[in-house]
C-alpha positions as CSV (number, residue, x, y, z in Angstrom):
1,X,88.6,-27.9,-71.1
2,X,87.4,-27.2,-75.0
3,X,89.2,-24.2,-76.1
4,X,88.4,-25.0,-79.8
5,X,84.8,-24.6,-81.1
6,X,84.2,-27.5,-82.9
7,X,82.1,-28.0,-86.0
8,X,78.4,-26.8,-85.0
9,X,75.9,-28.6,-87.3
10,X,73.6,-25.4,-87.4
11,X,76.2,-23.1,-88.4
12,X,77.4,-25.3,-90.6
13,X,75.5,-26.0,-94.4
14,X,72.3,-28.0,-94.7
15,X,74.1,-29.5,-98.2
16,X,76.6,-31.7,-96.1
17,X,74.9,-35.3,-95.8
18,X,75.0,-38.4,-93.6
19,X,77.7,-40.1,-96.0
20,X,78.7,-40.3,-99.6
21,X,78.1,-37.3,-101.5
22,X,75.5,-37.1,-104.7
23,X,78.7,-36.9,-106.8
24,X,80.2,-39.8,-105.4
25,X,77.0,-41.7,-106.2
26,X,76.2,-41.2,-109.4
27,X,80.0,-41.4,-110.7
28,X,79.2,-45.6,-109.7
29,X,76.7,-45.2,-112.8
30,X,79.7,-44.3,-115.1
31,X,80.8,-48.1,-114.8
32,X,77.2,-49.7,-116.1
33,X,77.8,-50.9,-119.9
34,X,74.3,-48.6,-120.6
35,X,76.0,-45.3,-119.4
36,X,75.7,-43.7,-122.3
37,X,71.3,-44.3,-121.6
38,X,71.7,-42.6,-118.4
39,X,70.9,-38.3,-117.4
40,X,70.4,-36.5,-114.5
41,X,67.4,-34.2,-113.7
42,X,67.8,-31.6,-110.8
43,X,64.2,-30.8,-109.1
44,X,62.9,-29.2,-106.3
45,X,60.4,-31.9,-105.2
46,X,61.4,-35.7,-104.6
47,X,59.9,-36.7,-107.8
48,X,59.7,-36.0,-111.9
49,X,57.1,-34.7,-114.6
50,X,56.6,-32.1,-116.8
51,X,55.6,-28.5,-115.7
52,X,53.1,-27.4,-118.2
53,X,53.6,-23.6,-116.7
54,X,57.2,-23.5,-118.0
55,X,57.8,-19.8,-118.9
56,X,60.6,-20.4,-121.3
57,X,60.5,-20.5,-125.2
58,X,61.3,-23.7,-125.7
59,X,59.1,-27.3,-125.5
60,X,57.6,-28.5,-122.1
61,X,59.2,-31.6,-121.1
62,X,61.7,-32.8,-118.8
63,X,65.5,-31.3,-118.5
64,X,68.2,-33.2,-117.8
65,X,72.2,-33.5,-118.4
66,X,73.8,-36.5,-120.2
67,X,75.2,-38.2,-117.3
68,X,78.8,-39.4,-119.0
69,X,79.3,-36.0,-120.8
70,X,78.4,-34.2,-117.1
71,X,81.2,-35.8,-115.8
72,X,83.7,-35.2,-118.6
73,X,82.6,-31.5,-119.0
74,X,82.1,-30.0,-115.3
75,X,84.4,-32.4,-113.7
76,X,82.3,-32.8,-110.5
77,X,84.6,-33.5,-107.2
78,X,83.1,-36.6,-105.2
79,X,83.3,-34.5,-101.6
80,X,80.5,-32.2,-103.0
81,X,77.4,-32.6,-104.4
82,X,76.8,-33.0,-108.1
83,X,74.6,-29.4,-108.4
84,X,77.6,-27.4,-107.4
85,X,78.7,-27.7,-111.0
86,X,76.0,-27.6,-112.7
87,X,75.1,-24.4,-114.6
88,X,71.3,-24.3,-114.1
89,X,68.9,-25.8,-111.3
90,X,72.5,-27.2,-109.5
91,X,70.8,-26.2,-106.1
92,X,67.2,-27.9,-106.1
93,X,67.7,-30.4,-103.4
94,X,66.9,-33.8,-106.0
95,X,69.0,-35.3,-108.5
96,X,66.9,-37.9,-110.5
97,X,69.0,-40.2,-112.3
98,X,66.5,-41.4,-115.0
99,X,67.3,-43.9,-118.3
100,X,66.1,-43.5,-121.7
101,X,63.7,-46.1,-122.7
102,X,63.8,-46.5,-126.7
103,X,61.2,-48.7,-127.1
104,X,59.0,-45.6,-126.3
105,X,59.9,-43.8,-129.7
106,X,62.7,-42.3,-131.5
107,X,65.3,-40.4,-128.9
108,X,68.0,-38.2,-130.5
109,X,71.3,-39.5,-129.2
110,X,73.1,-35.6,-130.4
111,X,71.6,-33.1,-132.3
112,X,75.2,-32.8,-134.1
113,X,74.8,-36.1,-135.7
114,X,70.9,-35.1,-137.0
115,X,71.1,-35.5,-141.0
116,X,70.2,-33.9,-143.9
117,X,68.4,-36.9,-144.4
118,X,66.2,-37.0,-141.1
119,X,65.4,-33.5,-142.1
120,X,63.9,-34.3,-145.7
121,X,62.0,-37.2,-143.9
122,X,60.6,-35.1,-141.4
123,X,60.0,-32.5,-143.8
124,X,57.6,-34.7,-145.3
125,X,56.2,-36.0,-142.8
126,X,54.5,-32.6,-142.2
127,X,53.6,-32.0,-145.8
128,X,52.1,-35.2,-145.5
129,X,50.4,-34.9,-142.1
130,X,49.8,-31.5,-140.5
131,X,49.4,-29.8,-144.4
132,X,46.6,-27.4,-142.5
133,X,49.2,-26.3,-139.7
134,X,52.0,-25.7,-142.1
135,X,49.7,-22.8,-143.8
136,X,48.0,-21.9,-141.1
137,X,52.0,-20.9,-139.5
138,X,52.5,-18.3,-142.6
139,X,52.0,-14.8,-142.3
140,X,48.9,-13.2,-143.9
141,X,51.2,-12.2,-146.8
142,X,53.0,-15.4,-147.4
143,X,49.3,-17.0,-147.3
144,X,48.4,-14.6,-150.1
145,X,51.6,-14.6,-151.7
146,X,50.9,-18.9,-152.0
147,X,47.1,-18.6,-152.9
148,X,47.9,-16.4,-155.8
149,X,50.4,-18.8,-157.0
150,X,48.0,-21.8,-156.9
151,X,46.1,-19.7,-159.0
152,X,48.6,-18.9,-162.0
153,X,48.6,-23.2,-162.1
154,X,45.0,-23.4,-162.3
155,X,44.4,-24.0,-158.4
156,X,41.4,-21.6,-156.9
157,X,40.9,-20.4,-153.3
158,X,37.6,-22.2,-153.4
159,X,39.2,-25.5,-154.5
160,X,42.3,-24.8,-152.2
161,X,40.3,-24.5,-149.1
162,X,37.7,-27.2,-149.5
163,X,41.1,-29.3,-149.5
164,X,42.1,-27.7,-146.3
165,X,38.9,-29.1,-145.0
166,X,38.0,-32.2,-146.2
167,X,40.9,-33.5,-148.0
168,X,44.0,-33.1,-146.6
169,X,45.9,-35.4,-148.7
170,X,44.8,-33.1,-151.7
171,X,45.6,-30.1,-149.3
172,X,49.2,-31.6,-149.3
173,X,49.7,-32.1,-153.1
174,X,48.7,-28.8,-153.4
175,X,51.6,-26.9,-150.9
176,X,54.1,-29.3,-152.9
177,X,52.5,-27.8,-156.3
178,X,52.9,-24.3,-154.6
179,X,56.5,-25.2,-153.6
180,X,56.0,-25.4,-149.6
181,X,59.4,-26.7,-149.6
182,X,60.9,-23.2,-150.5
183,X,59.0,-22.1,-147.6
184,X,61.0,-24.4,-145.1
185,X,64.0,-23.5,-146.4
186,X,63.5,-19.9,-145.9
187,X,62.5,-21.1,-142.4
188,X,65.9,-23.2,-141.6
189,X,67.7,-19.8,-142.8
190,X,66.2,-18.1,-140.3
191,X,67.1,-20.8,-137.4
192,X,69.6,-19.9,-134.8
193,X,72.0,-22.3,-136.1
194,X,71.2,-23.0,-139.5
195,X,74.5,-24.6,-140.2
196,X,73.2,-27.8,-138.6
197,X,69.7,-30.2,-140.0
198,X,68.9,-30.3,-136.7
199,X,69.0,-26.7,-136.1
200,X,66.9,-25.9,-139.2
201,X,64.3,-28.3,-138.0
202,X,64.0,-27.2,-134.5
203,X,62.9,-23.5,-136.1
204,X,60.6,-24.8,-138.5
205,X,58.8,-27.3,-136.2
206,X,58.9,-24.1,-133.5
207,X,56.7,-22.5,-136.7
208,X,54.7,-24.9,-137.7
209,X,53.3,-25.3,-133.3
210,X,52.5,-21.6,-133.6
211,X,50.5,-22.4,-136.9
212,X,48.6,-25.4,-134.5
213,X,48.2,-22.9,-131.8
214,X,46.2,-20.4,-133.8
215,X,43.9,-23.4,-135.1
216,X,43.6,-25.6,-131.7
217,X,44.5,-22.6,-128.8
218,X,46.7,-23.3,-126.4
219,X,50.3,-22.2,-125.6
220,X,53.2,-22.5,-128.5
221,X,55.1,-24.5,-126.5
222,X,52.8,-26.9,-125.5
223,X,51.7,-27.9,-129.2
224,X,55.7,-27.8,-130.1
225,X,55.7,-30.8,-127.9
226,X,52.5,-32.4,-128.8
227,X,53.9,-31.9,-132.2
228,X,57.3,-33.7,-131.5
229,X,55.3,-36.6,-130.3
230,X,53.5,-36.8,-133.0
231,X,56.6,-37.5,-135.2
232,X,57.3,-39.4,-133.2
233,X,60.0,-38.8,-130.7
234,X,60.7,-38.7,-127.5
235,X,63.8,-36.6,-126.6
236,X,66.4,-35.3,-127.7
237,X,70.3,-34.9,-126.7
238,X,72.7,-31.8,-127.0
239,X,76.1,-33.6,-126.0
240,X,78.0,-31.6,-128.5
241,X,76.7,-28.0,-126.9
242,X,75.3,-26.5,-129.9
243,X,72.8,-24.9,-128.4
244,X,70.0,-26.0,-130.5
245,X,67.6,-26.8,-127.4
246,X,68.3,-23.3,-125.8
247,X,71.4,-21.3,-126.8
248,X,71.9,-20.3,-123.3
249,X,72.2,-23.5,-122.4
250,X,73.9,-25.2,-125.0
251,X,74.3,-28.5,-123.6
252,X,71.5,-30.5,-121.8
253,X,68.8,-33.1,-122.9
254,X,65.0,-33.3,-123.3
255,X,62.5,-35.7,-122.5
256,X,59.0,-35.0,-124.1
257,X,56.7,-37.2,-121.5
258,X,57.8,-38.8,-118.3
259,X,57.0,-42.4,-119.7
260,X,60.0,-41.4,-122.2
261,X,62.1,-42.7,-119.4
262,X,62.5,-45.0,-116.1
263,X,63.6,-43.6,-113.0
264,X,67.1,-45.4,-111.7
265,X,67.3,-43.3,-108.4
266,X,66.9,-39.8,-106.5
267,X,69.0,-38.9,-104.3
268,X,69.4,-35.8,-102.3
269,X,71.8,-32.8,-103.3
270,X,74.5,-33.4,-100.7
271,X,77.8,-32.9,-99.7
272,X,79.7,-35.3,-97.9
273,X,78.8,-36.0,-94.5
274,X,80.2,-33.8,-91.7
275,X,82.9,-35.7,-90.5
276,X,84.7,-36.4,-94.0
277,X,84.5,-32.5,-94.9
278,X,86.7,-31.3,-91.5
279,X,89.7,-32.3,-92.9
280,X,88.9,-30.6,-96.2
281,X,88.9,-27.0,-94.4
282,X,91.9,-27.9,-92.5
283,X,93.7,-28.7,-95.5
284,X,92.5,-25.2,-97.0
285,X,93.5,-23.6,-93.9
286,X,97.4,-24.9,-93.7
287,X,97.8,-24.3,-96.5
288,X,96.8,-20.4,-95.6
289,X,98.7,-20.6,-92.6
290,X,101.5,-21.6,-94.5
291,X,101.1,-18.6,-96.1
292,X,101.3,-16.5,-93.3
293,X,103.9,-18.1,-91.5
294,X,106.4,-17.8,-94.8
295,X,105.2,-13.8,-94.5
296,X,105.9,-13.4,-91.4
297,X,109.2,-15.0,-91.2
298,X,110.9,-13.0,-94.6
299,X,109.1,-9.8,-92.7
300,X,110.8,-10.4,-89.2
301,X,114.3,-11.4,-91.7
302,X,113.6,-7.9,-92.9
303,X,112.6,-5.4,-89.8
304,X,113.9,-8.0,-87.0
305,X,116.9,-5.4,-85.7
306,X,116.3,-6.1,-81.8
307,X,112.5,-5.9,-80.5
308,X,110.8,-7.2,-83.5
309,X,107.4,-7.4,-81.6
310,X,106.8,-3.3,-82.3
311,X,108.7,-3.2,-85.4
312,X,106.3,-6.0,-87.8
313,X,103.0,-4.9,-89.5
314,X,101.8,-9.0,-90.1
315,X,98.6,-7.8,-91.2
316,X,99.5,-8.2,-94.8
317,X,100.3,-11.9,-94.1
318,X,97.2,-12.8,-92.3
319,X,95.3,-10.6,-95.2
320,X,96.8,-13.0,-98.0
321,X,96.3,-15.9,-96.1
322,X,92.8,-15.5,-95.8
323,X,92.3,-14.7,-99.2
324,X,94.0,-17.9,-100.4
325,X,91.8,-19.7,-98.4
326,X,88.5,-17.4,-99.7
327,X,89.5,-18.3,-103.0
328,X,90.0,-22.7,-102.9
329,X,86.8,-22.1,-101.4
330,X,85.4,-21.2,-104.8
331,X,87.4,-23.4,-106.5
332,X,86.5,-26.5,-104.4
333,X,82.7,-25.0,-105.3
334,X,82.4,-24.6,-101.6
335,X,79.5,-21.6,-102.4
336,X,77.7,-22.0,-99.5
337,X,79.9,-21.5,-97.1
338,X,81.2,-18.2,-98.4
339,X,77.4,-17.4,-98.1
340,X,76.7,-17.0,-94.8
341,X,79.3,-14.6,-93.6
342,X,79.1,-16.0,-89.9
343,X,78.9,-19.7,-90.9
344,X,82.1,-19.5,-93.0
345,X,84.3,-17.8,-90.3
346,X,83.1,-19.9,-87.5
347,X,83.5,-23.5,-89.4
348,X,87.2,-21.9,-90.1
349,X,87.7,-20.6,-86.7
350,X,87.1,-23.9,-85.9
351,X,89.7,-25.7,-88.0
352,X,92.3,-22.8,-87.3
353,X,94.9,-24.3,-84.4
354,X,94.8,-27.4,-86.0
355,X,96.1,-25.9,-89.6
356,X,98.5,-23.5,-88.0
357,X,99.9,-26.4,-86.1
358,X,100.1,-28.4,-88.9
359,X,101.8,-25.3,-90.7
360,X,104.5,-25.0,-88.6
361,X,105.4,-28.5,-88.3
362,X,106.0,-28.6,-92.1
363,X,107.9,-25.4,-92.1
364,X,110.3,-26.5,-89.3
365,X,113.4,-26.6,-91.3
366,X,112.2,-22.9,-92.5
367,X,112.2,-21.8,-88.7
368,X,115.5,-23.9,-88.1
369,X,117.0,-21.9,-90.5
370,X,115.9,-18.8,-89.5
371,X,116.7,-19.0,-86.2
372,X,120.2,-19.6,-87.1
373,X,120.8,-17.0,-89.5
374,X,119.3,-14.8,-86.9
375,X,121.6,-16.2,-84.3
376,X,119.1,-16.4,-81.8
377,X,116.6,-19.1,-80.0
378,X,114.2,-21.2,-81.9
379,X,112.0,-21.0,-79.1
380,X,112.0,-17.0,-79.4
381,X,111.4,-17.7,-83.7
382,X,108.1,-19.5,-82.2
383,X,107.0,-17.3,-79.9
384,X,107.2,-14.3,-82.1
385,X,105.6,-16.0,-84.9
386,X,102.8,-16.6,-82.7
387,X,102.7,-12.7,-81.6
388,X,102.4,-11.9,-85.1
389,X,99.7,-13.8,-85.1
390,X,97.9,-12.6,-82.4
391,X,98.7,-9.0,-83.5
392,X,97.3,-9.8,-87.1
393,X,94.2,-11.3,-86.0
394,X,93.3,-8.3,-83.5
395,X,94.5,-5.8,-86.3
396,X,92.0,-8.2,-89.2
397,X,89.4,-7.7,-85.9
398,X,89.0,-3.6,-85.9
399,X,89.8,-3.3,-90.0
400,X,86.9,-6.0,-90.8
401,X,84.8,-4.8,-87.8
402,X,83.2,-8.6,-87.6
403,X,82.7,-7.4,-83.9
404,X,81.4,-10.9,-81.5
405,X,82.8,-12.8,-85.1
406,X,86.6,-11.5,-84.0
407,X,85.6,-12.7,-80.7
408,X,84.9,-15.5,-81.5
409,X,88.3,-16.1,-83.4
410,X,89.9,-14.8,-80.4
411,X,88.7,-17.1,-78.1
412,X,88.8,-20.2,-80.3
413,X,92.9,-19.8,-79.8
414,X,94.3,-20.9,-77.1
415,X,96.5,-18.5,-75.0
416,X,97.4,-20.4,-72.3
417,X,100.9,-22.8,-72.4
418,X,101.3,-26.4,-73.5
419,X,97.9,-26.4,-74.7
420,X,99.0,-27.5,-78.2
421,X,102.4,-29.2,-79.2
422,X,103.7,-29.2,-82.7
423,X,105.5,-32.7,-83.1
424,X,108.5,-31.2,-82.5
425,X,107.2,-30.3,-79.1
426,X,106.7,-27.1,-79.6
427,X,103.7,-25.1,-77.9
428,X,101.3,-23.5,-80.2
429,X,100.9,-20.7,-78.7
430,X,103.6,-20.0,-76.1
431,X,103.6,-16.7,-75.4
């Protein structure tokens, strides 16, 4: 006869997979001599591009993690999947592993190590190139403000715009004339983190696509990444966490155009498979039946004066032991359990005589000991261990009011003799 529920693939989470977990997977990518070319993109779908629609305020593209510096900073654990550590998109069912390809342009290794220098050259890049965009991004004042002085060096509206027009070159000499350059600087003191080159140029290239979305149409973000490409680059990496991407997000990477990168592999989000995460829980739950067990025996060294089976409240115990366990859930990232009230206590229910088993057997010597202090059998120790037990659980049943849940935790342990022996052949539950 099964008296133990086992583990029930529908109750249990959708995450856990048919073998190696995503994390386990992509750590084998840490070894390749190009790590450091390697990122992981999470997506919904079972494949990669850029979704023009993107509500947020920064360029279109495609998001990803630095694959070395994921590691080092999250820490992921190889029994769960990769996205349980991940701070944004960790739950889309895909994780690309993609590798820069540099012959397609100019790819920002970290933002951090963006010079002073690369900002002067791109500086005048735009000066150079996209004169027209670089006025057309100033406020209707500044615009006046610059016209008038052109005009005290001898440069008219009528001249100044023809050159907009038909000569951009001549547009450009004119904006250095006018000292544009004062202009970016008030820009880069208005960036987010103006402390860094590359911060200062991500505000001022932000400006200039607003000044290209007024003349072309379209949406701000879209012509910020037209923009980019234009100067020729094709992502750019965060590993140090400034924030310069998106300061809620400090540190991730950005690909500009699919073809910035070659796709190594998808696989799914998982977990380990179903059979390697049983002993995981049963380790959790000893150790929480530990717990209760120590409980129980200092409270029966305290109240145990003759019948100690009405004299012991072991709900406390049980109460702590269960919250130990609740919470290595969420350090072992194990979320989705602890999401579906059911599917959590069923999976432990199911796990539970094996840990208590495995509990008493490593605190023998404890019960030994206590039997002998209290100058009576160990058998008795045992037995009223296992009332306390029984008492807590029915007690945790009608606080918790989990109704057919505490049934079902009632009937996963077994009540009848011999049916479990610790390996000191002792029953389980003899009583």
């Amino acid at each position: 006869m099964i008296l133990v529920r086992r583990f029930d693939e529908r109750n249990f989470n959708p995450n856990l997979g048919k073998g190696p977990s995503s994390t386990m997977i992509l750590r084998e990518y840490l070894k390749d001599k190009d790590a450091n070319d390697y990122f992981i993109s999470f997506t919904t779908l079972d494949k990669i591009g850029i979704n023009p629609e993107s509500g947020y305020d920064t360029p279109i593209g495609i998001y990803s993690y630095p694959l070395v510096e994921f590691f080092e900073k999250y820490k992921p654990m190889d029994k769960y999947r990769i996205g349980i550590v991940a701070p944004f998109a960790g739950d889309a069912p895909y994780v690309n592993l993609i590798k820069v390809d540099r012959k397609k342009g100019i790819f920002v290794d970290d933002l951090k190590g963006y010079s002073t220098k690369n900002l002067n050259k791109d500086i005048n890049w735009l000066i150079d190139n996209r004169p027209r965009k670089i006025f057309l991004s100033l406020s209707n004042r500044d615009q006046k403000e610059f016209t008038d002085g052109l005009k005290k060096q001898g440069i008219s509206i009528i001249e100044f715009s023809r050159a907009s027009i038909h000569d951009p070159r001549k547009f450009s000499e004119y904006l250095r004339i006018g000292d544009i350059d004062s202009v970016f600087r008030a820009w880069g003191d208005e960036a987010l983190f103006p402390n860094f080159p590359a911060g200062r140029m991500w505000n001022i290239t932000r400006l200039v696509a607003e000044g290209m979305a007024k003349e072309g149409g379209g949406k701000n973000h879209i012509q910020w990444t037209k923009l980019f490409r234009e100067m020729g680059y094709i992502g750019f990496a965060d590993r140090s966490g400034i924030g310069i991407i998106h300061e809620n997000e400090p540190f991730q990477a950005l690909f500009l155009f699919r073809s910035a990168f070659n796709l190594i592999k998808r696989v799914q989000n998982v977990n380990q498979s179903k059979t390697e995460m049983e002993p995981i829980l049963v380790d959790v739950a000893t150790e929480g039946m530990r717990i209760f067990i120590k409980y129980a025996i200092a409270d029966l060294k305290e109240k145990l004066k003759g019948d100690f089976k009405n004299s012991t409240d072991p709900f406390p115990g049980l109460i702590e032991a269960f919250r130990y366990i609740k919470n290595q859930m969420f350090d072992l990232g194990l979320f989705y359990i602890l999401d579906d009230k059911e599917s959590y206590l069923s999976n432990l229910i199911s796990v539970l005589p094996k840990a208590y088993q495995k509990a008493m057997d490593s605190l023998h010597s404890d019960i030994m000991n206590f039997a002998s202090e209290m100058l009576t059998g160990e058998e008795n120790i045992y037995s009223n261990i296992n009332f306390l037990l029984i008492k807590a659980l029915r007690q945790y049943g009608e606080s918790y009011n989990y109704g057919d849940l505490i049934k079902k935790t009632w009937n996963a342990i077994p009540k009848n003799k011999g049916v479990f022996k610790t390996s000191a052949g002792h029953t389980w539950w003899d009583i």
